[in-house]
KOLVO-736854 format. One record per atom (N, C-alpha, C): atom name; z, y, x; residue in three letters. Coordinates in steps of 0.2 Angstrom, whole numbers, plus 5000, padded with zeros to 4 digits. Atoms other than C-alpha are relative to their C-alpha. Layout:
% residues N
<CA; <Z; Y; X>; ALA> ...
% end
This chain:
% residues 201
<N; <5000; 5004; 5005>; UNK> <CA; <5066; 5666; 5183>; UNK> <C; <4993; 4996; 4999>; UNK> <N; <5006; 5006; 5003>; UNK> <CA; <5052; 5650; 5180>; UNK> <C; <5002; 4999; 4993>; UNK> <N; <5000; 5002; 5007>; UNK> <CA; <5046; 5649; 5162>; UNK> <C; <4994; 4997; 4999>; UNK> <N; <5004; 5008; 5002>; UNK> <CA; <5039; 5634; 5156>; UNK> <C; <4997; 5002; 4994>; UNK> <N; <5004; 4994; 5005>; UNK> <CA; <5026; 5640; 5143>; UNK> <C; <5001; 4992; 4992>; UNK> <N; <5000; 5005; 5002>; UNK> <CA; <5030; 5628; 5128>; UNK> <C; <4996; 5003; 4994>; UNK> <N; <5005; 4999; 5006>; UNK> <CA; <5016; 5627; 5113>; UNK> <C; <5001; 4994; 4995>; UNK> <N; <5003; 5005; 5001>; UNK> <CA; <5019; 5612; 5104>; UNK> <C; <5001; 4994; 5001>; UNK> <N; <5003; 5004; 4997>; UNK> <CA; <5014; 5600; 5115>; UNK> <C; <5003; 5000; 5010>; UNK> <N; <4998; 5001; 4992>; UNK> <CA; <5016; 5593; 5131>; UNK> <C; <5006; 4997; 5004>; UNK> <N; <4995; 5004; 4999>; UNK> <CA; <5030; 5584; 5142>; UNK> <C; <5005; 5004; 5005>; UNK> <N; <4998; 4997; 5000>; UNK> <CA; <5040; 5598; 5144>; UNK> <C; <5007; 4998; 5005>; UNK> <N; <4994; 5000; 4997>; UNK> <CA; <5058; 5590; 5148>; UNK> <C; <4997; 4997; 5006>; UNK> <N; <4999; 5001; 4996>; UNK> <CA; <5051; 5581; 5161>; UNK> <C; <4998; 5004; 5006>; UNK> <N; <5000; 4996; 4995>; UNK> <CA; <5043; 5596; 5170>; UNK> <C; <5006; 5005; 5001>; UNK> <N; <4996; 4995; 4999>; UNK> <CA; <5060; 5607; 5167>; UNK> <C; <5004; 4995; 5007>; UNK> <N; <4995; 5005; 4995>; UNK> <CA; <5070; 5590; 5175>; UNK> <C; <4998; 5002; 5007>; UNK> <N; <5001; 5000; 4995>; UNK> <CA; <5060; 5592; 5189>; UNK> <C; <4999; 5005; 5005>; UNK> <N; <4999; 4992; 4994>; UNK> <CA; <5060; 5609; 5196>; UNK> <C; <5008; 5002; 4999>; UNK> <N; <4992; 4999; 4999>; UNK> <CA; <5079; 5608; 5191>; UNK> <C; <5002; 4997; 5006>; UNK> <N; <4999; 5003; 4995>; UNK> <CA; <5079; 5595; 5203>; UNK> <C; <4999; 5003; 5007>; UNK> <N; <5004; 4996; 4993>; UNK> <CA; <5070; 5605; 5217>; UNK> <C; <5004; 5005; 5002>; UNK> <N; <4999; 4993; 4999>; UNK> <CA; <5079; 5621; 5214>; UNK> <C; <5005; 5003; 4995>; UNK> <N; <4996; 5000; 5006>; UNK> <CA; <5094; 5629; 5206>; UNK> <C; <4999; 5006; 4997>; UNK> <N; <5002; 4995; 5004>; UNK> <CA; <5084; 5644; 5200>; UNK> <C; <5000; 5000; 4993>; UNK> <N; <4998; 4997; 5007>; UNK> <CA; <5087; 5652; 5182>; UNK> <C; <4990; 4995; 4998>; UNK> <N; <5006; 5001; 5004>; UNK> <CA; <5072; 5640; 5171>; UNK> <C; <5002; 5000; 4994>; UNK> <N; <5003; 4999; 5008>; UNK> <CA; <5067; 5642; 5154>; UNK> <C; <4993; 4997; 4997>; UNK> <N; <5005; 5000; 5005>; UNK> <CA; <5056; 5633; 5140>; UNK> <C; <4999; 5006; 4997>; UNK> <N; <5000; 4996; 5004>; UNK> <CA; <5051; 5645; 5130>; UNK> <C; <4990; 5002; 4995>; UNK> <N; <5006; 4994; 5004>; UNK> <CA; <5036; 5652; 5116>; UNK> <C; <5001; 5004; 4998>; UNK> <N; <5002; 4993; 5002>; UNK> <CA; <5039; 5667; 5115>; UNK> <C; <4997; 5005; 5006>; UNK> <N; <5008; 4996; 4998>; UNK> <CA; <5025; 5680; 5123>; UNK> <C; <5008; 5004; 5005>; UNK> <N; <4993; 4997; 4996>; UNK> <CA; <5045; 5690; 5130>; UNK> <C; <5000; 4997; 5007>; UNK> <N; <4993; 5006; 4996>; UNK> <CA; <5051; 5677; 5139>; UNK> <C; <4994; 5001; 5007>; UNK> <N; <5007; 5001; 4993>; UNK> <CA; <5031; 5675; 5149>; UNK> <C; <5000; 5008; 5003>; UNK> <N; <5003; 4994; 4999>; UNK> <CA; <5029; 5693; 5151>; UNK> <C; <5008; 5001; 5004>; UNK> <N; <4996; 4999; 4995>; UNK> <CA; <5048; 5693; 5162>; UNK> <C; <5000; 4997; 5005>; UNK> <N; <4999; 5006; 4994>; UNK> <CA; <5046; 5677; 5170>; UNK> <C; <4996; 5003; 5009>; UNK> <N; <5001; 4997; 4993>; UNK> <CA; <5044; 5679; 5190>; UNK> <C; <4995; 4994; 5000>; UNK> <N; <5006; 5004; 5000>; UNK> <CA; <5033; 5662; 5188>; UNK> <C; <5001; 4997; 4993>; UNK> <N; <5003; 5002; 5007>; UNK> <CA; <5025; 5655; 5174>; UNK> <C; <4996; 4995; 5003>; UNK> <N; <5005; 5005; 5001>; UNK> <CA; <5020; 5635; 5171>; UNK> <C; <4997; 4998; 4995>; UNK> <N; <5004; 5002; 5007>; UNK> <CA; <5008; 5628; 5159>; UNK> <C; <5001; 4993; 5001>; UNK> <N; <5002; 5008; 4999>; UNK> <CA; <5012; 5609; 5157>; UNK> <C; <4993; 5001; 4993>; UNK> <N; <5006; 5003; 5006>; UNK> <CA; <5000; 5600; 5144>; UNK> <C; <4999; 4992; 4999>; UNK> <N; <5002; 5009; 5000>; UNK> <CA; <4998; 5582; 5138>; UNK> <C; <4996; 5000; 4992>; UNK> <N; <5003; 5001; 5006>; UNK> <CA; <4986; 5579; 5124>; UNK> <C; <4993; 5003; 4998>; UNK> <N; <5007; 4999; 5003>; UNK> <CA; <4970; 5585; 5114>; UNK> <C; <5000; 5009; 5002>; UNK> <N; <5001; 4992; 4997>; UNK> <CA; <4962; 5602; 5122>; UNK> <C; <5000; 5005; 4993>; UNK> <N; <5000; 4997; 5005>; UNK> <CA; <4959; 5608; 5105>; UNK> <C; <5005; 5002; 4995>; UNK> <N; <4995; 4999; 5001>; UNK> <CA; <4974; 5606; 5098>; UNK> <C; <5006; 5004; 5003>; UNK> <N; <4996; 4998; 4998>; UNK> <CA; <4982; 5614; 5113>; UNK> <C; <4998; 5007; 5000>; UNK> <N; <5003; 4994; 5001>; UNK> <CA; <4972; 5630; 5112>; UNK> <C; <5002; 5004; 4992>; UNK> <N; <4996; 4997; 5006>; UNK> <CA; <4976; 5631; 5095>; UNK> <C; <5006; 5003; 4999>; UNK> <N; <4993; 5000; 4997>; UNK> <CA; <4993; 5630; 5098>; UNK> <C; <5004; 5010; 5002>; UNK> <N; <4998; 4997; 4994>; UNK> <CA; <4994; 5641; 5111>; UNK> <C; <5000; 5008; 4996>; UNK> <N; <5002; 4993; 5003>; UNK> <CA; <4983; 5657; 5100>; UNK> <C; <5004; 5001; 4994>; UNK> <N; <4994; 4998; 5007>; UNK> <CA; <4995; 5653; 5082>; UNK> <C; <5004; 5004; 5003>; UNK> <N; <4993; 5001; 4996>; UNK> <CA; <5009; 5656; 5095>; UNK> <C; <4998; 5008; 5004>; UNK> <N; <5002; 4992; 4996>; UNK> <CA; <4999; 5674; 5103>; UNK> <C; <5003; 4998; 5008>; UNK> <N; <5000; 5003; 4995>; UNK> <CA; <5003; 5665; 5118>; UNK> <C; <4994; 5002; 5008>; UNK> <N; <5004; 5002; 4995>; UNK> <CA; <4986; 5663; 5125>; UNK> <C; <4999; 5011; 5006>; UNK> <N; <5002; 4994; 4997>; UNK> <CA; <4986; 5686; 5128>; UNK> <C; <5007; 5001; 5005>; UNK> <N; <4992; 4998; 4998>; UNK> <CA; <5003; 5685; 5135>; UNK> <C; <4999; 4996; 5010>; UNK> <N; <5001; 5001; 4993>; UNK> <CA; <4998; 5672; 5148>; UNK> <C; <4994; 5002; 5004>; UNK> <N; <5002; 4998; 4995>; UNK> <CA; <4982; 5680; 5153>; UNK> <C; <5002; 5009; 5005>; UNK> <N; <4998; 4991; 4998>; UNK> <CA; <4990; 5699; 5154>; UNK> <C; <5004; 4997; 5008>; UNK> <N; <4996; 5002; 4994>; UNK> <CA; <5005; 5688; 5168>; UNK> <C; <4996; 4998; 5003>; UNK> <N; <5003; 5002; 4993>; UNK> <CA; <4992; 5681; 5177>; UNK> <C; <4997; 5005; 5004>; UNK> <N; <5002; 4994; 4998>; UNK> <CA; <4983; 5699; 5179>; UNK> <C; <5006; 5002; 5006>; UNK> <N; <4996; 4998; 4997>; UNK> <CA; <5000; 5705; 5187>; UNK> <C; <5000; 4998; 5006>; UNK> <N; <5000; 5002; 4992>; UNK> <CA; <4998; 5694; 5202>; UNK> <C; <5005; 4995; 5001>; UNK> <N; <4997; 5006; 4998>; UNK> <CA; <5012; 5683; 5199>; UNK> <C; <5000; 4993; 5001>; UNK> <N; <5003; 5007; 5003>; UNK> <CA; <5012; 5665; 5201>; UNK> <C; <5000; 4995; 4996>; UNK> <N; <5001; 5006; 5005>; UNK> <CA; <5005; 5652; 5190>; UNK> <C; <4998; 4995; 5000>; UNK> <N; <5001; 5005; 4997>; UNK> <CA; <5004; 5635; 5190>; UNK> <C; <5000; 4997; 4993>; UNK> <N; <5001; 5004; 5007>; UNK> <CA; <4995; 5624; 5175>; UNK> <C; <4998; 4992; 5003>; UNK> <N; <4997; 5005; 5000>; UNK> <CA; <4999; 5606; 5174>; UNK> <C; <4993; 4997; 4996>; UNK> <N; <5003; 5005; 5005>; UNK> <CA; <4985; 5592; 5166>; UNK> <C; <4996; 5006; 4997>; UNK> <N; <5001; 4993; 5006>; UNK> <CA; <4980; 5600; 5151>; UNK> <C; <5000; 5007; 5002>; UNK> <N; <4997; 4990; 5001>; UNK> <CA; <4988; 5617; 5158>; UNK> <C; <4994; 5003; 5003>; UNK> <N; <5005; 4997; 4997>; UNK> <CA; <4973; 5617; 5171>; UNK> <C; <4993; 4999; 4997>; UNK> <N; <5005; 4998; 5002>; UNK> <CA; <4958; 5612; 5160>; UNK> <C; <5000; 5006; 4995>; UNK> <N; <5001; 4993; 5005>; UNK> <CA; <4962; 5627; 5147>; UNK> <C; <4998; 5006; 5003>; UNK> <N; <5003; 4994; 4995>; UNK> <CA; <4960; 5640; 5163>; UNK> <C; <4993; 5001; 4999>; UNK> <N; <5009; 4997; 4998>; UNK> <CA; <4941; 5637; 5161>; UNK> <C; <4997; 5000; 4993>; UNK> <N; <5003; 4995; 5007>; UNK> <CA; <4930; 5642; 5149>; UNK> <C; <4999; 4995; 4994>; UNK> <N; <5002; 5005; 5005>; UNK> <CA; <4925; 5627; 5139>; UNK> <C; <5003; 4995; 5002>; UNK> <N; <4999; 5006; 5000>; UNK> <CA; <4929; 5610; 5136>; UNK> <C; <4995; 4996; 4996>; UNK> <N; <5006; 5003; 5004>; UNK> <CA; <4918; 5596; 5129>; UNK> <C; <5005; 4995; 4997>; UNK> <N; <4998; 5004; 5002>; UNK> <CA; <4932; 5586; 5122>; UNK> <C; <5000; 4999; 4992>; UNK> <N; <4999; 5000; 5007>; UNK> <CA; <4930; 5581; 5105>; UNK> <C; <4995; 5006; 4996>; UNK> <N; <5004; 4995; 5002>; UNK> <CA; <4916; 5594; 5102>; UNK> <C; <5001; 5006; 5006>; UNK> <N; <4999; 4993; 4995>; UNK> <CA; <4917; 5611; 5111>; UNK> <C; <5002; 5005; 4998>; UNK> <N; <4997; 4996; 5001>; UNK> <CA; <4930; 5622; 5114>; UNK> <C; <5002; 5004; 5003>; UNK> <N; <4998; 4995; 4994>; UNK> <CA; <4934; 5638; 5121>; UNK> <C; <5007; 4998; 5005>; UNK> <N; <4994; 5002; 4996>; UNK> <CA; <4947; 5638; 5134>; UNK> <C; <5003; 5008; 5004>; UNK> <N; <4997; 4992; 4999>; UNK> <CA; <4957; 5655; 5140>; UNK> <C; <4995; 5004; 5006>; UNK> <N; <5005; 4995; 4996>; UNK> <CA; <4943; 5658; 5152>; UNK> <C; <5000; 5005; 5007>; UNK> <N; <4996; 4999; 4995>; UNK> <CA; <4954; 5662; 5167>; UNK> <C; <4994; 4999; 5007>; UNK> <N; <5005; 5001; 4997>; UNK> <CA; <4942; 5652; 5177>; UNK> <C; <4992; 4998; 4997>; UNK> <N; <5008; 5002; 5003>; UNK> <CA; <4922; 5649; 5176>; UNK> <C; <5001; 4992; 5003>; UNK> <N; <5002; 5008; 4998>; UNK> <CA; <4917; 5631; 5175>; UNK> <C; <5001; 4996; 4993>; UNK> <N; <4999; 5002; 5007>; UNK> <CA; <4920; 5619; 5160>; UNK> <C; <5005; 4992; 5001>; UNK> <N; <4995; 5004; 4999>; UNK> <CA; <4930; 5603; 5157>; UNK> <C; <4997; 4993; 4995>; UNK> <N; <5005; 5002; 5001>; UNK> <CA; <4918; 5587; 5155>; UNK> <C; <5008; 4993; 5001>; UNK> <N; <4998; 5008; 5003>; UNK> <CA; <4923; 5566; 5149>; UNK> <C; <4998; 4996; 5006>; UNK> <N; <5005; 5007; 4996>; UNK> <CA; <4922; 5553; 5164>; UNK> <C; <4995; 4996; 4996>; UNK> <N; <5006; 5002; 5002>; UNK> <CA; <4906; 5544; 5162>; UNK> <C; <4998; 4996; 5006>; UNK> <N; <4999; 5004; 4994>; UNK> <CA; <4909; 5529; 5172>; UNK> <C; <5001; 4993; 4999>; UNK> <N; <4999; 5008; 5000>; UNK> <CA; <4911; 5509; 5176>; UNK> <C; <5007; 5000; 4998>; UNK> <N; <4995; 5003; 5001>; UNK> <CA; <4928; 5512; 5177>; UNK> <C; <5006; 4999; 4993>; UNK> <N; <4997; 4999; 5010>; UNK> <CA; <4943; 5511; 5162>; UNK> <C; <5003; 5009; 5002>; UNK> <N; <4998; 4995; 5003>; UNK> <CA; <4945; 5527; 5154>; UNK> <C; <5006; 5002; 4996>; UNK> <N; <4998; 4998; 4996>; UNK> <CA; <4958; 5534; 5154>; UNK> <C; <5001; 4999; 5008>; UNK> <N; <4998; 5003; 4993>; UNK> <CA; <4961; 5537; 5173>; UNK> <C; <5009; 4998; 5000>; UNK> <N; <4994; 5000; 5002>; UNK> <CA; <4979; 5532; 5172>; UNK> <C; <5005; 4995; 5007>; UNK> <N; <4997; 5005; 4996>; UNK> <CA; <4990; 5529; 5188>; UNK> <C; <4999; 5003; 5006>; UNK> <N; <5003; 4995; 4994>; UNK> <CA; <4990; 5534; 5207>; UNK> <C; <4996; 5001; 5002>; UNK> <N; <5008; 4997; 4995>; UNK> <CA; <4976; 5540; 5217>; UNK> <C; <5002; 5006; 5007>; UNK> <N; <4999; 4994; 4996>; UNK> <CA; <4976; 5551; 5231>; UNK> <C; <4995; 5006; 5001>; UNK> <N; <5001; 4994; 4999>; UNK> <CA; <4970; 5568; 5237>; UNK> <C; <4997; 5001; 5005>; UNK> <N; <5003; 4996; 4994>; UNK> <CA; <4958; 5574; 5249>; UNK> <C; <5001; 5009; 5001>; UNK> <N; <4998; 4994; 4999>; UNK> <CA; <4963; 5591; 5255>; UNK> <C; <4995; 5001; 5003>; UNK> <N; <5006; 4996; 5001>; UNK> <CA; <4949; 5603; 5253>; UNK> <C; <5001; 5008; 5005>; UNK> <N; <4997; 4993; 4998>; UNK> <CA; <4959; 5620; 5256>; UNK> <C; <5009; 4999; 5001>; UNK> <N; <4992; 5000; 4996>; UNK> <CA; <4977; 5620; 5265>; UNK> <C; <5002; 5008; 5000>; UNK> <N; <4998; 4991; 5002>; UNK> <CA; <4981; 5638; 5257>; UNK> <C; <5005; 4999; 4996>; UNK> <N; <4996; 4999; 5003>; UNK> <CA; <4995; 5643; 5248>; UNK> <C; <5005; 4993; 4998>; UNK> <N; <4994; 5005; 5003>; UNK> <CA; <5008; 5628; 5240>; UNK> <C; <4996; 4992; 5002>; UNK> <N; <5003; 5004; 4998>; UNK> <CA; <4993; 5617; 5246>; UNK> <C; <5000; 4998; 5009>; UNK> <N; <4999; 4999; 4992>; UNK> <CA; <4998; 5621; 5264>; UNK> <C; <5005; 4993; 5002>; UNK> <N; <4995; 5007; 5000>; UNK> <CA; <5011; 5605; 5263>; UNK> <C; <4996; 4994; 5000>; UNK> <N; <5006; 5010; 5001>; UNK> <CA; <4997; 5590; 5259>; UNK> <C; <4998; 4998; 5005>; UNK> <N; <5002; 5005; 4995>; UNK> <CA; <4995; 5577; 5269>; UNK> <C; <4992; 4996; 4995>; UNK> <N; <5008; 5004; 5005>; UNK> <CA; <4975; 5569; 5265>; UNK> <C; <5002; 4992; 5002>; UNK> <N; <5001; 5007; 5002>; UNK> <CA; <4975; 5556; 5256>; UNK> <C; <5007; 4998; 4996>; UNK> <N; <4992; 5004; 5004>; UNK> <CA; <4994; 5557; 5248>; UNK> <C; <4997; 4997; 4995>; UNK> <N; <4998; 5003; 5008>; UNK> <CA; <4997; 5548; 5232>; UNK> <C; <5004; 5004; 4995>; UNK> <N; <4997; 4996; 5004>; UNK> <CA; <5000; 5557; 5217>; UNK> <C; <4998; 4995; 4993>; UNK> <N; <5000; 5006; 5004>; UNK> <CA; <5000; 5550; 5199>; UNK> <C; <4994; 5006; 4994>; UNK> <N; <5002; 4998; 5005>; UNK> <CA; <4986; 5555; 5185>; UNK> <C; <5001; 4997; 4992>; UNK> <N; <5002; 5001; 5009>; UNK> <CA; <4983; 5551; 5166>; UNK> <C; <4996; 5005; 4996>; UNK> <N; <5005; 4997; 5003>; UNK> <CA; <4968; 5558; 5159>; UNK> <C; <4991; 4997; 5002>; UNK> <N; <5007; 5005; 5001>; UNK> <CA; <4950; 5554; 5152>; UNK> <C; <4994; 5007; 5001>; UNK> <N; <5006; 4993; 4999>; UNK> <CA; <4942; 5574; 5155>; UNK> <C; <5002; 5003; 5008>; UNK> <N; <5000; 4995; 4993>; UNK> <CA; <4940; 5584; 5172>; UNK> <C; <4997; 5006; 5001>; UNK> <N; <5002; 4994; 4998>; UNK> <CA; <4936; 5601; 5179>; UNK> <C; <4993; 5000; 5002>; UNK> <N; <5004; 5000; 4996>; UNK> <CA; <4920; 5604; 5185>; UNK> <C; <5000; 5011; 4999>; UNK> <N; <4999; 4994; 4998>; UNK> <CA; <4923; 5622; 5192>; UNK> <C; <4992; 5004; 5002>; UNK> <N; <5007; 4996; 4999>; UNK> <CA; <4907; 5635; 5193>; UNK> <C; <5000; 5004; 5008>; UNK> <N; <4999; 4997; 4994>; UNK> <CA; <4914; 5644; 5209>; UNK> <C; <5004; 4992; 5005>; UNK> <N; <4996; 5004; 4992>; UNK> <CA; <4917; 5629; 5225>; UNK> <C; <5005; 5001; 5003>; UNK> <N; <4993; 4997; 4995>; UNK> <CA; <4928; 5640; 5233>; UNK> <C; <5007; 5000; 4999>; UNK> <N; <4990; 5000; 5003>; UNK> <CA; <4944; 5638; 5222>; UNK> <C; <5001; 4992; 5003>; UNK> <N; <4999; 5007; 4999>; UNK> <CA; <4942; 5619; 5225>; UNK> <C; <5006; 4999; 5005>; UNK> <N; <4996; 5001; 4993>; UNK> <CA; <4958; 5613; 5234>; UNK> <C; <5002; 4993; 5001>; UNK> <N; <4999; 5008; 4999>; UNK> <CA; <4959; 5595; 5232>; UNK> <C; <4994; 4996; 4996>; UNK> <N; <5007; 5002; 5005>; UNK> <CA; <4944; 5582; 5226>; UNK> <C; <5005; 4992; 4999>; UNK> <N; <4998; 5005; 5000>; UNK> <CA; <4949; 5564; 5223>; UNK> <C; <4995; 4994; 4995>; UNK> <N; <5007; 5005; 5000>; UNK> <CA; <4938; 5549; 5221>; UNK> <C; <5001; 4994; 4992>; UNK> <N; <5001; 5005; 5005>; UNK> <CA; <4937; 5539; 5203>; UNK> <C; <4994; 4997; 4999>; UNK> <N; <5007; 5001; 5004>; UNK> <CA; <4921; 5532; 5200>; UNK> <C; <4994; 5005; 5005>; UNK> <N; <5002; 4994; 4998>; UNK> <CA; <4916; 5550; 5204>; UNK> <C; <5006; 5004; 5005>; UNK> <N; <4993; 5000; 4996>; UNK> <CA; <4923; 5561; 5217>; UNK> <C; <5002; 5008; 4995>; UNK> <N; <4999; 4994; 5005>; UNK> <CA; <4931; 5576; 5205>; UNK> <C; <5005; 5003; 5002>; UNK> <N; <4997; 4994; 4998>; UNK> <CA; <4940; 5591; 5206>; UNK> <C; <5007; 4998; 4998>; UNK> <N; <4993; 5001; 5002>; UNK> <CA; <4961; 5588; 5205>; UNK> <C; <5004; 5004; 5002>; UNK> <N; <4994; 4993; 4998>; UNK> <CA; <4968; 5604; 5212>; UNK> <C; <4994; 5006; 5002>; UNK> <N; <5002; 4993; 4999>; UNK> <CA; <4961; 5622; 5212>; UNK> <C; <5005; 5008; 5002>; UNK> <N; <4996; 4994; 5001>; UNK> <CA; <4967; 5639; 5219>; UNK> <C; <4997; 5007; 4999>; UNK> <N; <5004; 4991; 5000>; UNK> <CA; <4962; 5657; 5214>; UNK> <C; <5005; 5003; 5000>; UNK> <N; <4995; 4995; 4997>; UNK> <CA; <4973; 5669; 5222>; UNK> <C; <5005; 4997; 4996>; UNK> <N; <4994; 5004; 5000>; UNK> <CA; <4989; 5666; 5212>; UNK> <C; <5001; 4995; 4996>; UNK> <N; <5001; 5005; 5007>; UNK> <CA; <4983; 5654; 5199>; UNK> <C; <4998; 4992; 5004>; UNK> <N; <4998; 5005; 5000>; UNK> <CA; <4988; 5638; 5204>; UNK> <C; <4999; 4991; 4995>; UNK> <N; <5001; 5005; 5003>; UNK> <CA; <4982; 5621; 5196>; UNK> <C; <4997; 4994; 5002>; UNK> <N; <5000; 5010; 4999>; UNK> <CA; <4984; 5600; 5195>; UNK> <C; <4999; 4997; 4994>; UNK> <N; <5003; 5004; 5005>; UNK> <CA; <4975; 5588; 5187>; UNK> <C; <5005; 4995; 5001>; UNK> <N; <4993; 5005; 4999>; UNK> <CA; <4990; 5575; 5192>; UNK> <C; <5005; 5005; 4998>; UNK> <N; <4994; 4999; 5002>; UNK> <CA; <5008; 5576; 5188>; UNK> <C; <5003; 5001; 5005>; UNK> <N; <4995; 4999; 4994>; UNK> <CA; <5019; 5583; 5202>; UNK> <C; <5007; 4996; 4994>; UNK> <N; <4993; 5003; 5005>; UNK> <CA; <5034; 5578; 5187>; UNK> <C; <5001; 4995; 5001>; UNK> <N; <5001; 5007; 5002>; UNK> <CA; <5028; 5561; 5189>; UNK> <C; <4999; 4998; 5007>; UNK> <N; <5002; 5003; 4996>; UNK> <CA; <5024; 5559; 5207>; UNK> <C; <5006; 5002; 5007>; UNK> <N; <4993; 5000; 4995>; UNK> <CA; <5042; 5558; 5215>; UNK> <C; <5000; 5003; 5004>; UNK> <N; <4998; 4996; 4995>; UNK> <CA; <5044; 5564; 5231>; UNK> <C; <4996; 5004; 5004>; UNK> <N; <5006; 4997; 4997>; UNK> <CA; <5027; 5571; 5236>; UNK> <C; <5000; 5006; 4992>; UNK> <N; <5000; 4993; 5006>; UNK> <CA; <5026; 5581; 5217>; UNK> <C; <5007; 5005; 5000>; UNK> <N; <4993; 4995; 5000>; UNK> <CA; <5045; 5587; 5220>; UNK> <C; <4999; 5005; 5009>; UNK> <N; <5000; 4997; 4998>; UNK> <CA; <5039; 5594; 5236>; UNK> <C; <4995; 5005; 5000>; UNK> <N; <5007; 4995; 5004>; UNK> <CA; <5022; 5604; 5228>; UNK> <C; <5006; 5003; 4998>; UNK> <N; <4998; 4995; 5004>; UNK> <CA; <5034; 5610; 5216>; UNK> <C; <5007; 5003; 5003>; UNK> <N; <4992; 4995; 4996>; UNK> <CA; <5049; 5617; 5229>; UNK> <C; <4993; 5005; 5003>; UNK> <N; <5002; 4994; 4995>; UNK> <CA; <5034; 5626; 5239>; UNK> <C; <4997; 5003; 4995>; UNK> <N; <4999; 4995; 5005>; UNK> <CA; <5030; 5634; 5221>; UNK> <C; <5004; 5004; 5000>; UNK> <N; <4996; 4996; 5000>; UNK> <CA; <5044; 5640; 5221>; UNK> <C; <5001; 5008; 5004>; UNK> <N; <5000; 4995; 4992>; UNK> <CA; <5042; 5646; 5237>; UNK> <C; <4998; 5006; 5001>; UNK> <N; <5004; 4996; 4999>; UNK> <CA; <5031; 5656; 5234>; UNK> <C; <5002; 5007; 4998>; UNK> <N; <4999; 4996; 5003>; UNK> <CA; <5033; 5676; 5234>; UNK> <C; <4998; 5003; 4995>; UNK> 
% end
């Protein structure tokens, strides 16, 4: 069973639509800590304000629920939002802890271009591991956001991609899984990332 970790916030129906599309495995919205603690995978979407979504997440005892699943070893995959809260801080709107999963922080372009970044771009493939074993360099995927990773450990790095700056857009640490683009939003390149999630044992 895939559970889609719902806080609130975020664009929920259109990531359930689309791994219903992929796959006719058993999925679930849900916030209850239950639901995360049996799921076989666990997603984090996210659309909106970090601080809000961290709040969110801790009213809701959420945030102990998903670091105990991700202890386990199963996989996880956090979405926009879902992947800046993995790291320890955020600088948006002042400074805010973040679940601390990963080291690194979660910092505002500071650029010629328009901010938001909002729209395709493609993907330089860094590491061709895990669910990233599928990417062709240079696809097209879609983002919408005005803050980015800047990861402490290199080695997770699994996709960079060129705005202004060239910034981090996919990360892997063992089974933790994370996209700064929208696989839900990126047709038939994001529906085949999220069938070889699936895939995954």
């Amino acid at each position: 069973m895939i559970c889609i970790v719902d806080y609130g916030m975020g664009n929920l129906a259109s990531v359930y639509n689309a791994f219903r599309k992929v796959d006719g495995e058993e999925v679930i919205i849900s916030s209850n800590s239950i639901d995360v603690n049996y799921a076989d995978k666990l997603v984090l979407p996210g659309v909106g304000a970090f601080e809000d979504a961290i709040r969110n997440i801790e009213k809701l005892h959420l945030d102990k629920a998903i670091l105990d699943f991700i202890k386990t070893g199963r996989s996880f995959l956090g979405i926009c939002l879902g992947m800046q809260m993995l790291f320890e801080r955020s600088y948006e709107n002042g400074v805010f802890d973040g679940l601390g999963v990963l080291k690194g922080e979660v910092v505002r372009f500071n650029i010629e271009l328009p901010v938001p970044h909002m729209g395709w771009n493609q993907l330089r493939v860094i590491k061709k591991e895990g669910i990233f074993d599928i990417l062709k360099n240079n696809s097209y995927f879609y983002f919408d956001h005005a803050y980015y990773v800047i990861p402490s450990d290199s080695t997770i790095v699994a996709t960079t991609t060129d705005y202004g700056i060239e910034f981090v857009s996919s990360v892997i640490a063992n089974n933790v899984y994370a996209l700064q683009y929208h696989p839900e939003k990126s047709h038939q390149n994001g529906l085949e990332l999220l069938r070889r999630f699936l895939d995954l044992n």
